[in-house]
C-alpha positions in Angstrom: 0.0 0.0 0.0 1.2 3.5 -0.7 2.2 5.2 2.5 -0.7 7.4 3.5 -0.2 11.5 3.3 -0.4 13.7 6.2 -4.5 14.4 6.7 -3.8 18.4 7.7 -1.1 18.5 5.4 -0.5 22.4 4.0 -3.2 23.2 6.1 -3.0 26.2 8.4 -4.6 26.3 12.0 -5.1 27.8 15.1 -6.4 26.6 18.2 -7.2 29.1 21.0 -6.7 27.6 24.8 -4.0 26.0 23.1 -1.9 25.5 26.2 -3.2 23.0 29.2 -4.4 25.0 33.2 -2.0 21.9 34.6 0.1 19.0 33.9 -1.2 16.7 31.3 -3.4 17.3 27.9 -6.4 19.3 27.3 -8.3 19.6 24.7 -6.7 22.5 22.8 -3.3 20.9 23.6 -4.1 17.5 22.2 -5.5 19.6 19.0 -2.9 21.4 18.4 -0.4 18.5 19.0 -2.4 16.1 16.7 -2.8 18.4 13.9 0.5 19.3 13.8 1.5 15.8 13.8 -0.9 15.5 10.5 0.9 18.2 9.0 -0.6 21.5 9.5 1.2 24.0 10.8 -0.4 25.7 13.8 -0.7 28.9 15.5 -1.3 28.3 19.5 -3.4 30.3 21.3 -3.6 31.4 24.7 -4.0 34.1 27.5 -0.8 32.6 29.4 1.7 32.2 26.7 4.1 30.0 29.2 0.9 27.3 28.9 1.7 27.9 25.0 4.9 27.3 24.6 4.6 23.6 26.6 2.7 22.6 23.8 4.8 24.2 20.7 7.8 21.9 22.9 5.9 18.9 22.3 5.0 19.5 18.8 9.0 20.8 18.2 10.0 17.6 19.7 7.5 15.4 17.2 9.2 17.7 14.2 6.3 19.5 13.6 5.8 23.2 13.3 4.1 25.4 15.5 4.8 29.3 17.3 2.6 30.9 19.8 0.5 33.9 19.8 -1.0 35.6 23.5 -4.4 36.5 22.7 -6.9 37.4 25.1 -9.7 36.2 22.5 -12.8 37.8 24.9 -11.0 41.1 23.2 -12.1 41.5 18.8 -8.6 43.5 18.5 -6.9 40.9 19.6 -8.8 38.0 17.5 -8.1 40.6 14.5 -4.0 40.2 15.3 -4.0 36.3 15.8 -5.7 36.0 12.6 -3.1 38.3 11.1 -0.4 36.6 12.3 -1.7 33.2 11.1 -1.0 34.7 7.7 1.7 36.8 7.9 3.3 33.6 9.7 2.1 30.8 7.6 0.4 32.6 4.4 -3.5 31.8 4.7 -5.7 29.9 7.3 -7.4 26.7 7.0 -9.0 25.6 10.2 -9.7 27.5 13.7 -10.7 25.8 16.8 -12.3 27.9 19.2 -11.6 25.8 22.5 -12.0 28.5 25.2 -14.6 28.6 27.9 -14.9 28.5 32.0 -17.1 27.2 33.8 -19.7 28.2 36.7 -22.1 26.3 39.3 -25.5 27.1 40.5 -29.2 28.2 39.2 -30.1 31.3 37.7 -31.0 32.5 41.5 -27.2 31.5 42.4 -25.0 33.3 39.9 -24.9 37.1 39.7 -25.0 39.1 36.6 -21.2 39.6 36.4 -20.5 35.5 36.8 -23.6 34.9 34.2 -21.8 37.5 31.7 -18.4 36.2 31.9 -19.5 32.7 30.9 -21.4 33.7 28.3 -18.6 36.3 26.9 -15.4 33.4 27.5 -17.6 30.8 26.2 -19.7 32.3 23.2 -18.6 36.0 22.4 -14.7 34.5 21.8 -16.3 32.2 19.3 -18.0 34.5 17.4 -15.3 37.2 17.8 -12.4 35.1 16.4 -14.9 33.4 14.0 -15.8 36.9 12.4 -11.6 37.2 11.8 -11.2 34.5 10.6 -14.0 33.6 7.7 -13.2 36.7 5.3 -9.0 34.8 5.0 -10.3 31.7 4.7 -12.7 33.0 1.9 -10.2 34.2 0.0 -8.1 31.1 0.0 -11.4 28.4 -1.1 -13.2 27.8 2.4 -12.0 26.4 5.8 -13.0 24.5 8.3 -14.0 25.8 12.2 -14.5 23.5 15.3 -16.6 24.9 18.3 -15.7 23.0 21.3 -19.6 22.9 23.1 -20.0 19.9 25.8 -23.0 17.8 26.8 -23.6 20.1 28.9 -24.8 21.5 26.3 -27.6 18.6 25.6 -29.2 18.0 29.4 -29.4 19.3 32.4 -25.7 19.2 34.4 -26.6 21.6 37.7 -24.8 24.7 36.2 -27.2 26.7 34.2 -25.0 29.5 33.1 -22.1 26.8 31.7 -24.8 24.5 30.4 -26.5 27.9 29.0 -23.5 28.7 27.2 -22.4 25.3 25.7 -26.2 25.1 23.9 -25.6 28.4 22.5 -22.0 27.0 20.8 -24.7 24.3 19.0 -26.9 26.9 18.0 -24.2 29.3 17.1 -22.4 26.7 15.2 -25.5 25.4 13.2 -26.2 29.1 12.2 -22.7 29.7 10.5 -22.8 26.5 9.1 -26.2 27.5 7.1 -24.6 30.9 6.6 -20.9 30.1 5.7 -21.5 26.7 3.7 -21.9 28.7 0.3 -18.8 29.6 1.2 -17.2 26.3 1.4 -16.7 26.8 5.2 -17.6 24.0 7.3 -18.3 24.4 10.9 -18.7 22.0 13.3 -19.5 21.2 17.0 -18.0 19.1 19.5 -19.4 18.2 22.7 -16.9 16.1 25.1 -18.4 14.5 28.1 -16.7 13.3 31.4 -13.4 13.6 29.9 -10.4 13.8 32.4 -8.2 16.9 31.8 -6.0 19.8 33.7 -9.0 21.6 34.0 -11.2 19.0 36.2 -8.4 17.1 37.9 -7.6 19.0 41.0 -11.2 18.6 41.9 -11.2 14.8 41.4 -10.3 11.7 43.8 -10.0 8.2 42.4 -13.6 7.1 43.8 -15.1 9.7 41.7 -12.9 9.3 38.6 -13.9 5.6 38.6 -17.7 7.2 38.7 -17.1 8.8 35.9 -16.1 6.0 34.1 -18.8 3.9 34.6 -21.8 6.6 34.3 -21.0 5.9 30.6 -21.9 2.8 28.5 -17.8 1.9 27.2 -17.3 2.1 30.6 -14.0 3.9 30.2 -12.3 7.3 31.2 -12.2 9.9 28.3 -9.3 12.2 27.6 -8.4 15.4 25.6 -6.7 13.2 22.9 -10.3 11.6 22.2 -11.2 15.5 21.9 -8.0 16.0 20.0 -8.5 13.3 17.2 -12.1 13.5 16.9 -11.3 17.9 15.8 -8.7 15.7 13.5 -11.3 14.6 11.7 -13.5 17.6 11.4 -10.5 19.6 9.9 -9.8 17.0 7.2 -10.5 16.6 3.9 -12.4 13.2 4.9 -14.7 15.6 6.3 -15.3 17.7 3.3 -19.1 16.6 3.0 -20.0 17.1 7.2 -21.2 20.8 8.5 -23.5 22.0 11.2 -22.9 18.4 13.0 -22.6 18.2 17.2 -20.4 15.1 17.4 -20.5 14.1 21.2 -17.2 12.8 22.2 -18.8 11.0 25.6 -18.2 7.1 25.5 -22.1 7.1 24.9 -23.1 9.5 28.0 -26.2 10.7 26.1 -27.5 8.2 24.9 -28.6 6.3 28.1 -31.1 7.8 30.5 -30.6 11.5 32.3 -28.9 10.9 35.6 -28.3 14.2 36.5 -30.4 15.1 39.5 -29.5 11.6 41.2 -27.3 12.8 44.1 -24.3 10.8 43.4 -24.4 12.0 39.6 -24.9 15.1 40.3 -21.6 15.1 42.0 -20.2 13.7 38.8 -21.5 16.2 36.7 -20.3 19.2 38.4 -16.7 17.5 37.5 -18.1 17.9 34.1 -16.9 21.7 33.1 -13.2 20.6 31.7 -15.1 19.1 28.6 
């Protein structure tokens, strides 16, 4: 068999939250190193640019090509710069990941207007702000390809109503550009990770709970921000050419079995949720 290509390769990206809150792999780190290792060459992300360059390291060591950018993306003037230097860097863009987003506990009578407007601005306005950047380059080069990192949170109830808020607004906002942007041979996509085990979540977990975790879903195994990582893979490839407007849960079948949120023992498991 001929050796198989690359499936990102000559492909530019860039992955915001690109860089991991702790030791290990998030999402946007896993992205960024898997894309790179498919051959694009990717622009990472991030508020803290130390959290950056620990992921262009790994990439470097694989041999694949990478440089950072700090970008607070809630700001537009600095999505307009990160887009810029996507192509003063690498000459056009291909594919953006928008991976950012916090989370926050409690009912609408628990949050206050401050904590419900800083979810919604991390977790949808940066989408649509570095989106908006990013669409008129990849127009001019034939179309692109843009992953919107939701969560099932996103799907059903998960005791945090502004995060859960939030991550159904990704869906909507990622169906809506996908209708909008198709004629323009953009495809955008969602993905919605379940009980996945990353930086984010881990300092709030014990081994009784992480085994929870694992069996609230039916493979019965612990998820991780390379399952996030490859399944963005496949989004951004050509293999994907004919798939837009799709939520693709990444959730070793968590939605598909019966809500267990408001059981008292899930709910404990949910609120681990907010790293996917």
């Amino acid at each position: 068999m001929p050796e198989r290509r690359p499936r990102l390769e000559g492909k530019v990206a860039i992955v915001t939250g690109a860089g991991s809150s702790g030791a290990g792999i998030g999402n946007g780190k896993a992205a960024a190193v898997l894309f790179a290792s498919e051959g694009a060459r990717v622009v990472l992300a991030d508020m803290h640019e130390e959290r950056a360059e620990e992921t262009r390291a790994l990439i470097r060591g694989e041999g694949g090509e990478a440089s950072v950018f700090r970008a607070d993306v809630t700001s537009e003037a600095d999505c307009r710069r990160m887009v810029a230097a996507a192509v003063e860097r690498y000459g056009r863009l291909d594919i953006l990941v928008n991976n950012v987003g916090i989370s926050k506990r409690g009912s609408i009578l628990d949050v206050t207007e401050e904590e419900w407007d800083r979810v919604m601005a991390v977790n949808v306005k940066t989408m649509v702000l570095a989106s908006r950047q990013a669409i008129p380059v990849m127009k001019e080069t034939g179309g692109g390809a843009i992953i919107n990192i939701s969560s099932t949170a996103g799907l059903r109830a998960h005791h945090s109503t502004p995060y859960s808020t939030s991550k159904a607004a990704v869906i909507g906002l990622t169906m809506s550009m996908a209708a909008d942007h198709g004629p323009d041979n953009i495809r955008v996509n969602c993905i919605a990770p379940g009980l996945v085990y990353t930086p984010m979540v881990a300092p709030r977990m014990d081994e009784g709970l992480r085994r929870r975790r694992r069996e609230a879903a039916p493979l019965g195994t612990e998820g991780t921000g390379w399952d996030v990582g490859w399944a963005a893979v496949y989004l951004a490839s050509d293999e994907a050419r004919w798939v837009t407007g799709v939520v693709l849960p990444v959730d070793a079948g968590l939605t598909i079995i019966s809500p267990i949120t408001y059981e008292p023992l899930a709910q404990q498991t949910w609120d681990q949720a907010a790293g996917g």
